[in-house]
C-alpha positions as CSV (number, residue, x, y, z in Angstrom):
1,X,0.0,0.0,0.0
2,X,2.8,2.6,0.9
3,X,4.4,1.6,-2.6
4,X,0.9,2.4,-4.4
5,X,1.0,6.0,-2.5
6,X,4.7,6.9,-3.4
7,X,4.2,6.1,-6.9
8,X,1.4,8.2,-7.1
9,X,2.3,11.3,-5.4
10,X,5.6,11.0,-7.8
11,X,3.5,10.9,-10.5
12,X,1.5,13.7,-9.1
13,X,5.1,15.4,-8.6
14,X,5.9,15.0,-12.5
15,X,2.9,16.2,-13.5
16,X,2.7,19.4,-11.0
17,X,6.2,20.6,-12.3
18,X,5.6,20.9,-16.0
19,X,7.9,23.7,-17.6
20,X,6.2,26.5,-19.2
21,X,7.9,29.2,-20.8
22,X,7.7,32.7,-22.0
23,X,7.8,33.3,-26.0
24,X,8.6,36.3,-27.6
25,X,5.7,37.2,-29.9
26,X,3.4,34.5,-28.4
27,X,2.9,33.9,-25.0
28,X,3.0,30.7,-22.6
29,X,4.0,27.2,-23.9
30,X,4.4,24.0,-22.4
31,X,7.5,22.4,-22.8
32,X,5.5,18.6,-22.0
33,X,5.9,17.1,-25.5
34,X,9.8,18.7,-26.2
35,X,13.2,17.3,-25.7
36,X,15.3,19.8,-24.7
37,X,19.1,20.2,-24.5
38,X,20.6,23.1,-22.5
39,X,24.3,24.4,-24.3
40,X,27.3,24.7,-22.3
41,X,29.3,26.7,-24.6
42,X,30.2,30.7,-25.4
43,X,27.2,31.3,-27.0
44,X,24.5,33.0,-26.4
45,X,22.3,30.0,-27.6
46,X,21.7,28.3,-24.3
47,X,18.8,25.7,-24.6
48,X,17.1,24.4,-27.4
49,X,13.9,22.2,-27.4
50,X,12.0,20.4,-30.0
51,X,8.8,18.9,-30.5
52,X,9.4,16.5,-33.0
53,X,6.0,15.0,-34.1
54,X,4.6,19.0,-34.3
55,X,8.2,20.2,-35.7
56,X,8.1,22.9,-33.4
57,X,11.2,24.2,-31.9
58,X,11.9,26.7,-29.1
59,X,15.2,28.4,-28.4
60,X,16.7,30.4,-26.2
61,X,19.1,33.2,-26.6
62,X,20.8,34.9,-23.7
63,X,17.3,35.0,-21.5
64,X,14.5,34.8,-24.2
65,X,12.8,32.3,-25.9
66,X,12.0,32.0,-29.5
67,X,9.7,29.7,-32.0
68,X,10.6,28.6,-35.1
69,X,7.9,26.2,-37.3
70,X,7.7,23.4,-39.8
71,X,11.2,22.6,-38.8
72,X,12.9,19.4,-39.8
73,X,14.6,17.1,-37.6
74,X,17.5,17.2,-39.5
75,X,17.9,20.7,-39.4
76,X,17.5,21.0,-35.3
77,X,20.4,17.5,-35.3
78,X,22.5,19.6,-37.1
79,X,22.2,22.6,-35.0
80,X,22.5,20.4,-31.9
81,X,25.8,19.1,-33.2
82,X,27.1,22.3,-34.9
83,X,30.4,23.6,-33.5
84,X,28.9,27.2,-33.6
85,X,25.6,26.9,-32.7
86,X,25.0,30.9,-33.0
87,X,26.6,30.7,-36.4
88,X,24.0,27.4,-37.4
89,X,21.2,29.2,-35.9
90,X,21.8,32.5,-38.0
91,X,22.2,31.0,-41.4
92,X,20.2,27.9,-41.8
93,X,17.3,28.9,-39.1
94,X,17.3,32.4,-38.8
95,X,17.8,33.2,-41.7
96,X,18.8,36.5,-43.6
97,X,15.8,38.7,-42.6
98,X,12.8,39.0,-40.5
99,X,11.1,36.0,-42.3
100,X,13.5,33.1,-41.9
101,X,13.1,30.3,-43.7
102,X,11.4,28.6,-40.4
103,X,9.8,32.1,-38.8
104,X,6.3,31.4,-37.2
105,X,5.4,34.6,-38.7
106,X,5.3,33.3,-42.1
107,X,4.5,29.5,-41.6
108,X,1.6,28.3,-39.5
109,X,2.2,27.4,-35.9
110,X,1.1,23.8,-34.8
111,X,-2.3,23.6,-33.5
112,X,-2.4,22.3,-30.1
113,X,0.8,25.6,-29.2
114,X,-1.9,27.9,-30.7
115,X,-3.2,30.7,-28.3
């Protein structure tokens, strides 16, 4: 019986300390359904998280978090595994102007992260 109640006030634990974040441009988002990696290195790139199935991914850079949507897997391995992540970000994510290649602004954000 003791077992039964510590496995579910763990679960209860799990569940109660979902991570939700702050996006620029968009508000509140869970990060349930990403992996995320947090990035030791000199950049100012210091987490990224990905939602696979929606190819959704959030970043963050110094303190902010941003979306980018309809993202490929591929694309967010390679960033992961980039030896300049900044540089990665800026030309194959970012892109050269306000409307990246993967800006939420110009491709349609996944339903269930819609506000």
């Amino acid at each position: 019986m003791k077992l039964i109640i510590l496995s579910v006030l763990a679960l209860l634990c799990q569940v109660a300390s979902a991570e939700t974040v702050q996006v620029k441009y968009h508000g509140a988002v869970s990060l349930d359904a990403f992996a995320c990696a947090d990035v030791n290195e000199s950049s100012d790139v210091s987490r990224i998280c990905y939602d696979k199935a929606e190819r959704y991914m959030i970043i963050r850079l110094k303190s902010t978090y941003y979306h980018y949507c309809q993202i490929d897997a591929a694309t967010v391995q390679g960033l992961l595994s980039a030896n300049s992540k900044r540089l990665f970000f800026e030309t194959r994510i970012r892109g050269t102007g306000a409307d990246g290649p993967f800006d939420c602004r110009t491709r349609p954000i996944p339903a269930k992260y819609r506000q």
